[in-house]
Backbone as a ProteinNet text record, in pm:
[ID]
protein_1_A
[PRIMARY]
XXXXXXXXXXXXXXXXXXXXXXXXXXXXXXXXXXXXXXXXXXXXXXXXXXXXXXXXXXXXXXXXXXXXXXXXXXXXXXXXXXXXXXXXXXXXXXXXXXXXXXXXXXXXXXXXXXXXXXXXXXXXXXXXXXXXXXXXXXXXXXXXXXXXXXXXXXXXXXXXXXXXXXXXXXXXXXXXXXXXXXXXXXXXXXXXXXXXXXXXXXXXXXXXXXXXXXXXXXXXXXXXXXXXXX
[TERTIARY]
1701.1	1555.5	1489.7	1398.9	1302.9	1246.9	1152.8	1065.6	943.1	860	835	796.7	932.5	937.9	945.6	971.9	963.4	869.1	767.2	633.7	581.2	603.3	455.6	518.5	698.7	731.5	643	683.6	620.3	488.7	364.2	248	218.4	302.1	268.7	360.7	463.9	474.4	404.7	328.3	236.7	111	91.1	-43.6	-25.3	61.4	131.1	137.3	196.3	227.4	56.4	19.3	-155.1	-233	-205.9	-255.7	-239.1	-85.3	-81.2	-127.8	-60.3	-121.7	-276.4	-344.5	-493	-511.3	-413.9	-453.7	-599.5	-574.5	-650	-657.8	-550.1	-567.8	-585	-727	-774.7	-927.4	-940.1	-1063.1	-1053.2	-905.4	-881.6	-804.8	-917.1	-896	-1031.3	-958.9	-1127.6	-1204	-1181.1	-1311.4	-1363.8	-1306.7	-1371.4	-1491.2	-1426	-1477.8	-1600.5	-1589.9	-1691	-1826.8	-1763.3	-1902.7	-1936.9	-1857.4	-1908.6	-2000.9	-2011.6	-2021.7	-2166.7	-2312.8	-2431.3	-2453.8	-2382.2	-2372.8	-2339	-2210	-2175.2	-2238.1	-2322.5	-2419.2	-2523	-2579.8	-2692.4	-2715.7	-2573.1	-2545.4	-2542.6	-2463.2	-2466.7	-2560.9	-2650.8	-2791.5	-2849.9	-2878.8	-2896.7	-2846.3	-2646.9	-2597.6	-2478.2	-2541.2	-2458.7	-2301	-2331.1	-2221.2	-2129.4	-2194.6	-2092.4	-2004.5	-2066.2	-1972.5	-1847.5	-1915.9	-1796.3	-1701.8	-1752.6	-1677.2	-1551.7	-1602.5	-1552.7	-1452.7	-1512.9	-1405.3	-1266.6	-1313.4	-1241.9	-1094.3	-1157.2	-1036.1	-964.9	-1032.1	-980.7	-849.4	-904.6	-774.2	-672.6	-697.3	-642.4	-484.9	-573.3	-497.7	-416.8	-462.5	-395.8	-256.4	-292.9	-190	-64.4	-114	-42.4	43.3	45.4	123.9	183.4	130.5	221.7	159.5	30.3	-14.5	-55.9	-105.6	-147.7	-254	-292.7	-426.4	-471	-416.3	-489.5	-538.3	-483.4	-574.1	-728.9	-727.9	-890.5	-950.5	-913.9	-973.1	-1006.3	-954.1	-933.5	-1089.2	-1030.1	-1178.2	-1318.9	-1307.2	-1429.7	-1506.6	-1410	-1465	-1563.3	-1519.9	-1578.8	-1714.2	-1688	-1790.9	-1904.6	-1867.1	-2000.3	-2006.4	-1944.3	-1984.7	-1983.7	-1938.1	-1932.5	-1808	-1787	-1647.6	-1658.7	-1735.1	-1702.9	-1682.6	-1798	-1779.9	-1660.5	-1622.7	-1526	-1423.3	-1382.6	-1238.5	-1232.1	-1307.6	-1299.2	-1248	-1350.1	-1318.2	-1170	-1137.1	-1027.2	-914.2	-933.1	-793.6	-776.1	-889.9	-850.2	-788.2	-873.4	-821.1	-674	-658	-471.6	-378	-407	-351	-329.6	-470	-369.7	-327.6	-325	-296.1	-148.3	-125.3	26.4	97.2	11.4	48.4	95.3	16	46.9	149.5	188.7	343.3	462.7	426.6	535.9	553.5	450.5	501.2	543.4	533.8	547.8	710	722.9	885.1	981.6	896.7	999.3	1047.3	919.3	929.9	1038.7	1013.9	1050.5	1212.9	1248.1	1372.9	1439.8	1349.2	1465.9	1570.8	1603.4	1651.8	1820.6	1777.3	1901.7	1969.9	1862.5	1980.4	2044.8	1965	2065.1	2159	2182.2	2251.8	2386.6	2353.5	2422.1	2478.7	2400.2	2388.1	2352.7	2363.2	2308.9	2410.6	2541.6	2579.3	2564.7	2560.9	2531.8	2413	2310.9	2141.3	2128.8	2212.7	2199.6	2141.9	2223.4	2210	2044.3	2006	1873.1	1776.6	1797.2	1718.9	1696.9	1791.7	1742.5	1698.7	1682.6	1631.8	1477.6	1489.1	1291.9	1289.7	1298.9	1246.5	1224.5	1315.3	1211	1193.2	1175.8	1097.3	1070.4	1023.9	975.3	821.3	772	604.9	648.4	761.6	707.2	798.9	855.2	932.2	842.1	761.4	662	528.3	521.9	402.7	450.6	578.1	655.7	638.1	668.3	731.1	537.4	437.9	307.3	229.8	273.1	229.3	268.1	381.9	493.4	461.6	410.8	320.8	483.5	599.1	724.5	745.6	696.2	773.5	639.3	704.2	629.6	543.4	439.3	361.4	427.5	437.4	459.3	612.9	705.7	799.1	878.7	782.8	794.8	761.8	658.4	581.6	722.4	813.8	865.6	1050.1	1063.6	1178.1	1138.8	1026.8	996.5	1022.5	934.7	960	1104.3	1194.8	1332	1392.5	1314	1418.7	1360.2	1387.7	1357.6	1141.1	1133.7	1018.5	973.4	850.7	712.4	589.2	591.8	476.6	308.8	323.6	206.8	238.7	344.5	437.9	350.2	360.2	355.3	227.1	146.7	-28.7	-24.5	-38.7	-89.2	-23.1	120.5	191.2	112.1	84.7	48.9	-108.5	-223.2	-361	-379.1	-293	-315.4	-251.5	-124.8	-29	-120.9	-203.9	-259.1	-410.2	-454.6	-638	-599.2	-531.3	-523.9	-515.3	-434.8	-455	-524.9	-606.5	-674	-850.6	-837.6	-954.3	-975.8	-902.5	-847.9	-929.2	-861.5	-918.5	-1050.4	-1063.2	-1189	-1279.7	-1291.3	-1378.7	-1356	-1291.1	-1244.1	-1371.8	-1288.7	-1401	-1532	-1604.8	-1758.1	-1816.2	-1715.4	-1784	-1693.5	-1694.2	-1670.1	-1651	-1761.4	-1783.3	-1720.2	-1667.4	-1579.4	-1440.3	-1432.1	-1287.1	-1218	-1127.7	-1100.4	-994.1	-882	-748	-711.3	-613.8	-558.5	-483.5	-450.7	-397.9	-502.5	-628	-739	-775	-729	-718.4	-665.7	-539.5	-441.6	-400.6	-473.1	-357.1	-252.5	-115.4	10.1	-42.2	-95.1	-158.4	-187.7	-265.1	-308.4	-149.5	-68.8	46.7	150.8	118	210.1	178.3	29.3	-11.2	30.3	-15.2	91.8	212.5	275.7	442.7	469.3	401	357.2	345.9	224.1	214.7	362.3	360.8	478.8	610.9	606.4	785.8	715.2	555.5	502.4	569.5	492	543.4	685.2	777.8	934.8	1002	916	964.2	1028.1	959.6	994.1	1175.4	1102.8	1251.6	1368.2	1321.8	1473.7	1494.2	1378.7	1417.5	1476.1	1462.8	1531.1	1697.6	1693.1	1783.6	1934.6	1849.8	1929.1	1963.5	1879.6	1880.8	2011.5	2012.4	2137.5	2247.2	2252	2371.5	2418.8	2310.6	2375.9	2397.6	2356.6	2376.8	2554	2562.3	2677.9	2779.5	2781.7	2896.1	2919.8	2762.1	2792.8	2874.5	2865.5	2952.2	3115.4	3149.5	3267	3288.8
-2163.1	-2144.8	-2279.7	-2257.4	-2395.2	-2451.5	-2572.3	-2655.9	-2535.6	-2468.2	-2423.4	-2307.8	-2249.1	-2070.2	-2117.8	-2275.1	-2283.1	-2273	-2383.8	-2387.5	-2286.2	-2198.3	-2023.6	-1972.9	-1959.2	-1928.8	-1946.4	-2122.8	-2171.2	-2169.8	-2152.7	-2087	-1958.3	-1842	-1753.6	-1707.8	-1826.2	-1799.2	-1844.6	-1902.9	-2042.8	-1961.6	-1881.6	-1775.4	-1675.9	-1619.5	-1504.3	-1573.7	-1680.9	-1751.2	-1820	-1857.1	-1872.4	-1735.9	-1668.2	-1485.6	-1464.1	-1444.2	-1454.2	-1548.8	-1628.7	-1754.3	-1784.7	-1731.8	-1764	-1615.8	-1523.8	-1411.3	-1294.6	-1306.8	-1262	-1120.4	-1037.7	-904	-815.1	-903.5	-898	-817.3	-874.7	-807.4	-665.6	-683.9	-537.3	-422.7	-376.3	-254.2	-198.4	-67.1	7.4	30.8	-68.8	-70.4	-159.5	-299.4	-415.4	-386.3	-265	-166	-97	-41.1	1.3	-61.2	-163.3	-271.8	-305.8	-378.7	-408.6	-329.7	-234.4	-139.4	-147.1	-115.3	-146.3	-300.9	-377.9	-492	-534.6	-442.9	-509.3	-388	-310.1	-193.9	-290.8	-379.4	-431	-542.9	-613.3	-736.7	-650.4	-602.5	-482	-435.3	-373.7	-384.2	-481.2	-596.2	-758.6	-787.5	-809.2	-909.8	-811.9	-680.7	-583.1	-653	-742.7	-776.2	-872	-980.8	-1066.9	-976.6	-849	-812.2	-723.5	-641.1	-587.9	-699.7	-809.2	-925.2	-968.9	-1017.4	-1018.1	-936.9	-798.3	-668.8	-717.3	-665.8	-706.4	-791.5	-914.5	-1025.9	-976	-951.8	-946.9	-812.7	-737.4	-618.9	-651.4	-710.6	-763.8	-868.8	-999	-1048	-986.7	-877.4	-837.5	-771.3	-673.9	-629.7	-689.7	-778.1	-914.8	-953.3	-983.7	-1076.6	-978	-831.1	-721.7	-737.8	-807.9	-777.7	-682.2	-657.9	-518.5	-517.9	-432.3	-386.1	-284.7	-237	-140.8	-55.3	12.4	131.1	151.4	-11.1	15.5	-66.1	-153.7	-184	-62.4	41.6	143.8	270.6	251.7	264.8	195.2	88.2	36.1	43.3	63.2	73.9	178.6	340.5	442.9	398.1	302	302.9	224.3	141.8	34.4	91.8	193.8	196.4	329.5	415.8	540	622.8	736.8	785.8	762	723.8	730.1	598.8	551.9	406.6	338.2	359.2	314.3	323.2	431.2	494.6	399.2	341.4	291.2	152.6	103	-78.7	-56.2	29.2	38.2	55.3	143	170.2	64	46.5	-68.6	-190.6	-237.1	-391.7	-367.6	-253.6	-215.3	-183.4	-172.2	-170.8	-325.8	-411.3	-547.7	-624.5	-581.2	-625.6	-611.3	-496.6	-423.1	-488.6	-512.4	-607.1	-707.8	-787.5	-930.1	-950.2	-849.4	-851.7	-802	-713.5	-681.5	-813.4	-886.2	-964.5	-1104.6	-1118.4	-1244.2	-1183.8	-1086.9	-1061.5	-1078.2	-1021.4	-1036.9	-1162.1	-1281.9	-1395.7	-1495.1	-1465.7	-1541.3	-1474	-1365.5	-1268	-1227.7	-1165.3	-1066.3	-1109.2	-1239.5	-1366.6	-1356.4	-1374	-1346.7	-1239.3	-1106.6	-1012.6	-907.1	-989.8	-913.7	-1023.9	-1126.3	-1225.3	-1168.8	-1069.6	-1068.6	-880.3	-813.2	-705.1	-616.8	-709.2	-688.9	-583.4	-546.5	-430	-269.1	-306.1	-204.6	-129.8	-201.4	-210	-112.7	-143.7	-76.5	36	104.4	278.4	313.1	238.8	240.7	210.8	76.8	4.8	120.5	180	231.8	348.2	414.6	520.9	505	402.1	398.8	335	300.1	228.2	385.1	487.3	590.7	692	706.4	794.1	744.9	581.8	535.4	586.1	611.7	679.2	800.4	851.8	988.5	973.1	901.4	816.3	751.3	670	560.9	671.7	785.9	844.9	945.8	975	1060.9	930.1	846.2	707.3	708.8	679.4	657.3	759.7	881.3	998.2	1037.9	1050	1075.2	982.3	992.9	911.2	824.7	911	822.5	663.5	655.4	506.2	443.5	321.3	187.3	164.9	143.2	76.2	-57	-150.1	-319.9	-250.8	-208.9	-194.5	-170.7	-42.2	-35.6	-104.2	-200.8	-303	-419.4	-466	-559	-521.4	-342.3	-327.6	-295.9	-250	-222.4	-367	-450.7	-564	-634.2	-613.5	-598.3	-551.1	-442.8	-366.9	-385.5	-310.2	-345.2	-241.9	-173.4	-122.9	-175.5	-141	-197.9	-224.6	-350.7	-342.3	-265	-174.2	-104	37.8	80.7	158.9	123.7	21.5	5.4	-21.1	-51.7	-77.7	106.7	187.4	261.6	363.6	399.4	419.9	439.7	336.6	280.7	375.9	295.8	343.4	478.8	528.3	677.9	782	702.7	802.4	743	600.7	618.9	629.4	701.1	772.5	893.3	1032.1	1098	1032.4	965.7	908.2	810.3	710.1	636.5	729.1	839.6	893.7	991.5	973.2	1040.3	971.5	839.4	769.8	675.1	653.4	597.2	695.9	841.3	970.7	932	922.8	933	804.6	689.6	567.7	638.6	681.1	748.4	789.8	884.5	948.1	917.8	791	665.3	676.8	779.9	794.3	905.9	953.6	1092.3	1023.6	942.1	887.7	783.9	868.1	793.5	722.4	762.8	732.1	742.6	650.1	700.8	846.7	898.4	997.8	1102.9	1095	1158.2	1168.1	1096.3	1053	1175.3	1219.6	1263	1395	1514.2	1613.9	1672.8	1698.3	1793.5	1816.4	1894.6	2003.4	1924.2	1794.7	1700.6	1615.9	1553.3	1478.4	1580.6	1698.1	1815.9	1869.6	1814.8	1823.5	1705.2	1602.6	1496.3	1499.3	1573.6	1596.7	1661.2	1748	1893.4	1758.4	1732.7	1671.6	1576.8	1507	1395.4	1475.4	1611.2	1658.1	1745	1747.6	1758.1	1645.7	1536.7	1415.8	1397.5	1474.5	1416.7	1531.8	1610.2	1690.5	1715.1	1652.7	1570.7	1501.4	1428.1	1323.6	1433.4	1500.9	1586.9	1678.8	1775.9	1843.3	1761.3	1639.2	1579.7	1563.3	1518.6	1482.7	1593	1692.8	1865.6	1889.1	1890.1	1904	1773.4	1718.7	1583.4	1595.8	1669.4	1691.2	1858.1	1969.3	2046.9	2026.3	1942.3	1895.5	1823.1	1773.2	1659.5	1784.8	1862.7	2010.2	2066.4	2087.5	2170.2	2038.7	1955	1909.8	1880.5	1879.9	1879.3	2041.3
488.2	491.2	519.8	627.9	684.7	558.8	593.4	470.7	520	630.1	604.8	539.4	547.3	472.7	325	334.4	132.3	87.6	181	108.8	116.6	179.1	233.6	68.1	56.7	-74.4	-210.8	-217.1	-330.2	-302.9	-268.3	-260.3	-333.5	-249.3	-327.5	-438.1	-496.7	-662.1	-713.4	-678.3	-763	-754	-659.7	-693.2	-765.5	-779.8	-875.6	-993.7	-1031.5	-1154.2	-1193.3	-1129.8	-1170.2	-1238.1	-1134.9	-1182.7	-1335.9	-1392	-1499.5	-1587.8	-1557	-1659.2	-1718.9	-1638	-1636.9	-1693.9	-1713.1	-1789.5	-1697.5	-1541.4	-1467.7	-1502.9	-1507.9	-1493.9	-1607.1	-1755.8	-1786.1	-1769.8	-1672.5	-1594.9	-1512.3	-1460.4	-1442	-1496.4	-1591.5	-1703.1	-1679.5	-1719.2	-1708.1	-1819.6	-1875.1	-1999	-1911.9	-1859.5	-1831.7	-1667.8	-1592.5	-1494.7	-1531.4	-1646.8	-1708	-1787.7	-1847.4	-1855.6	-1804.7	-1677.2	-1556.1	-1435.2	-1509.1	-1332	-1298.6	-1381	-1360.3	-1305.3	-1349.9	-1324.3	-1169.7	-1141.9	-960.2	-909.6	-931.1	-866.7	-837.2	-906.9	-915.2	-834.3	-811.3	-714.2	-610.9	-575.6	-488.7	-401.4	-469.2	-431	-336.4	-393.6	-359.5	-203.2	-304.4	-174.6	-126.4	-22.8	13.6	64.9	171.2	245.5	185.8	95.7	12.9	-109.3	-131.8	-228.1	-166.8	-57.5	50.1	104.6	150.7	171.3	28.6	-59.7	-195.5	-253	-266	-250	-198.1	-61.1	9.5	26.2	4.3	-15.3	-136	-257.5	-368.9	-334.4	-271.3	-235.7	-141.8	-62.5	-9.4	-67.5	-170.7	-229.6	-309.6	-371.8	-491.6	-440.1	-291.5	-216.7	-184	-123.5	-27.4	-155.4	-263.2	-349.5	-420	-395.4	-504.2	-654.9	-664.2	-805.9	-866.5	-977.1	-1036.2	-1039	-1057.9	-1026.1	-927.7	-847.3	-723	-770.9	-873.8	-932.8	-948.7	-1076.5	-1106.7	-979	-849.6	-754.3	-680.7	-672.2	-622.5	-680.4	-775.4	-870.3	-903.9	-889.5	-863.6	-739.1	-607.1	-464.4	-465.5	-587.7	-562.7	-666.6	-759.7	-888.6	-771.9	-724.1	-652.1	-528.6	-419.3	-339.5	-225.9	-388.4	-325.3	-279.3	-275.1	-206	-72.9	1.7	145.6	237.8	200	219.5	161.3	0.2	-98.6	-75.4	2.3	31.5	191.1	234.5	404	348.5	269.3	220.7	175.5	75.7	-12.1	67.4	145.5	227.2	320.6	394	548.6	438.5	337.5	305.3	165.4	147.5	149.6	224.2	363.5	477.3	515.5	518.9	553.8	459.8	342	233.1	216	274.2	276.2	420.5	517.9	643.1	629.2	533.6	493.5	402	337.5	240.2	402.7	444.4	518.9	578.6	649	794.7	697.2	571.7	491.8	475.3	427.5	376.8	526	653	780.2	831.8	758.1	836.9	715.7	608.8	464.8	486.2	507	438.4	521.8	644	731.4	800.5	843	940	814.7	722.3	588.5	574.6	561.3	492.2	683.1	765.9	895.6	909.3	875.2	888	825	685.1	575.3	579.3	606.1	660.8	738	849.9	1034.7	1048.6	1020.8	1084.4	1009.6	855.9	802.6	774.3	853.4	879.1	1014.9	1101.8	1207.1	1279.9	1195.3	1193	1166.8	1009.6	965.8	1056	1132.5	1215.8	1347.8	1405.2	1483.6	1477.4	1370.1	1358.8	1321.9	1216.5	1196.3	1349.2	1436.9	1550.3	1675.4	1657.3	1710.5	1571.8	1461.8	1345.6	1275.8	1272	1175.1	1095.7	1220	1154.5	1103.2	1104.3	1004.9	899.5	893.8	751.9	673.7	727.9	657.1	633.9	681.9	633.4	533.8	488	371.7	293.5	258.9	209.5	109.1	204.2	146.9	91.5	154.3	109.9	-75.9	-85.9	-205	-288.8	-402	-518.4	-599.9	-558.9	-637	-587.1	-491.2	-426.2	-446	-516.8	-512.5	-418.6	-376.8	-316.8	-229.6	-303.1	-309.6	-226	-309	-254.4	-110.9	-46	23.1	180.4	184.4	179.2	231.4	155	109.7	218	164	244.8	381.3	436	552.1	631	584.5	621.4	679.7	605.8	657.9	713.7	792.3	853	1031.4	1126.5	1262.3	1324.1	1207.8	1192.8	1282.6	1408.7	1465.8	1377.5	1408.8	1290.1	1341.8	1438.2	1494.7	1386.8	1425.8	1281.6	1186.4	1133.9	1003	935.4	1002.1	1005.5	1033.6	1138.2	1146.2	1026.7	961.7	876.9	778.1	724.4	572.1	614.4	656.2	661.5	677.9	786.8	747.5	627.6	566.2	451.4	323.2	339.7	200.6	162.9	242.6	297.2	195.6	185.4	104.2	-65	-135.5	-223.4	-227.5	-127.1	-206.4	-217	-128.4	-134.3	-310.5	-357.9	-499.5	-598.4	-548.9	-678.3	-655.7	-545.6	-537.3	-609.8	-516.1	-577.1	-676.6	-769.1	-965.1	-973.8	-905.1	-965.7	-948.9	-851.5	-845	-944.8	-1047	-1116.4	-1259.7	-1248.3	-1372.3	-1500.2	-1573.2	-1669	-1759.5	-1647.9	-1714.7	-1706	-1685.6	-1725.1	-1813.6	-1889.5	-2018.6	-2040.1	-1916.3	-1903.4	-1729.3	-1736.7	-1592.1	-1548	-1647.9	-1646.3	-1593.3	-1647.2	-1617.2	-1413.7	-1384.5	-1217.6	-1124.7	-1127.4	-1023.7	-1097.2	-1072.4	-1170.9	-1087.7	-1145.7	-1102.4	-965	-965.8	-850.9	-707.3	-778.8	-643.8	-607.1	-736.6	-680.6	-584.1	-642.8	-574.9	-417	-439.6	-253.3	-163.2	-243.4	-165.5	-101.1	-225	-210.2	-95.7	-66.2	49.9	186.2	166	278.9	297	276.7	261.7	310.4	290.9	356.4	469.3	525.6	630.7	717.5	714.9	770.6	810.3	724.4	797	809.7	843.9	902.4	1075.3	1107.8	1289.7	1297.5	1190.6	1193.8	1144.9	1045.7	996.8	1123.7	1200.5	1291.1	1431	1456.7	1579	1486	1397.3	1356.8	1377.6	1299.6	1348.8	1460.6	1571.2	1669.1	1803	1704.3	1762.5	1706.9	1608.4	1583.4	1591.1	1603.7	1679.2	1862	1914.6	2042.7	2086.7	1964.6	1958.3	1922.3	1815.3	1840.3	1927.9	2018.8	2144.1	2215.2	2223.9	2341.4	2324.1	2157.4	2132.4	2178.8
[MASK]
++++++++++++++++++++++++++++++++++++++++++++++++++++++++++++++++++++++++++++++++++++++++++++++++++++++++++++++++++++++++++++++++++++++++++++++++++++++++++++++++++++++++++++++++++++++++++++++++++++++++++++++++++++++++++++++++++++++

């Protein structure tokens, strides 16, 4: 690894390790959402574009480094700015938020583990490279997989990153439009649990084996092709 891939490294442990230390994600709880909320309504008001600006980065950052928090950011977008608007800020700036982890893990990581597992990658690599979008839109859709995670292995693998921008923004518009709506109407919520019921994670689920469904039917389709020719 270059002197540069160290320092981009030690940067963002040293922002992650600041995060904690300074006891940041303090502020993001939804009690602290909730005292707050007349409050960034009111700036809001004021200084429309510095707080969309503000937003913004802050989702962004939080994305990019894999910190916690997306939820109640997620929720506050809908508390200060509405489901419609809220769900646009929220999703676009977790899309490059999720950009900026992928293309940091390809440039920091991927050079290593094909180095290390370039042939047993293969198979993988070329398959997301023609079904990667309907892999990565099951992957964002399906409430089981990590966020950050996926983010991090995509990055490693031979993915387009046009894939992976368009991937992400469109598989996570259904859920982040969930909870922003939830943030909107703020006050009826007491728990996170209160957010997502069965019914909605179970439509996800629906959609999400929508999405790979392409890839499983080519897939079928190549290997009843490959019998017929034996």
């Amino acid at each position: 690894m270059n002197l540069k891939k160290i320092m981009l490294l030690l940067i963002g442990l040293t922002a992650v390790g600041l995060f904690f230390y300074l006891d940041l994600d303090r502020f993001l709880t939804l009690e602290s959402l909730k005292d707050k909320r007349q409050l960034l309504q009111r700036y809001y008001a004021e200084h429309a574009l510095l707080v969309v600006a503000a937003f913004m980065a802050i989702y962004i950052i939080q994305t990019g480094l894999a910190l916690p928090g997306a939820t109640i950011l997620s929720l506050a977008a809908g508390a200060v700015f509405g489901p419609w608007l809220g769900t646009l800020y929220a999703v676009t700036a977790a899309s490059i938020g999720a950009t900026v982890a992928f293309l940091m893990t390809r440039y920091l990581l991927r050079d290593a583990v094909i180095n290390r597992f370039g042939d047993k990658l293969e198979t993988i690599n070329t398959e997301l490279e023609h079904r990667g979008l309907n892999y990565l839109l099951f992957l964002r859709l399906i409430p089981a997989f990590p966020f950050f995670l996926i983010n991090l292995a995509a990055g490693l693998t031979r993915l387009p990153l046009r894939t992976f921008v368009l991937g992400t923004f469109l598989g996570i518009i259904p859920g982040g439009f969930v909870y922003v709506n939830a943030g909107a109407g703020l006050a009826s919520i007491t728990s996170r649990s209160d957010i997502a019921s069965p019914r909605v994670l179970g439509s996800f689920a629906l959609l999400g084996l929508f999405a790979l469904l392409p890839a499983l039917y080519a897939k079928f389709n190549l290997k009843r092709s490959s019998r017929a020719a034996e």
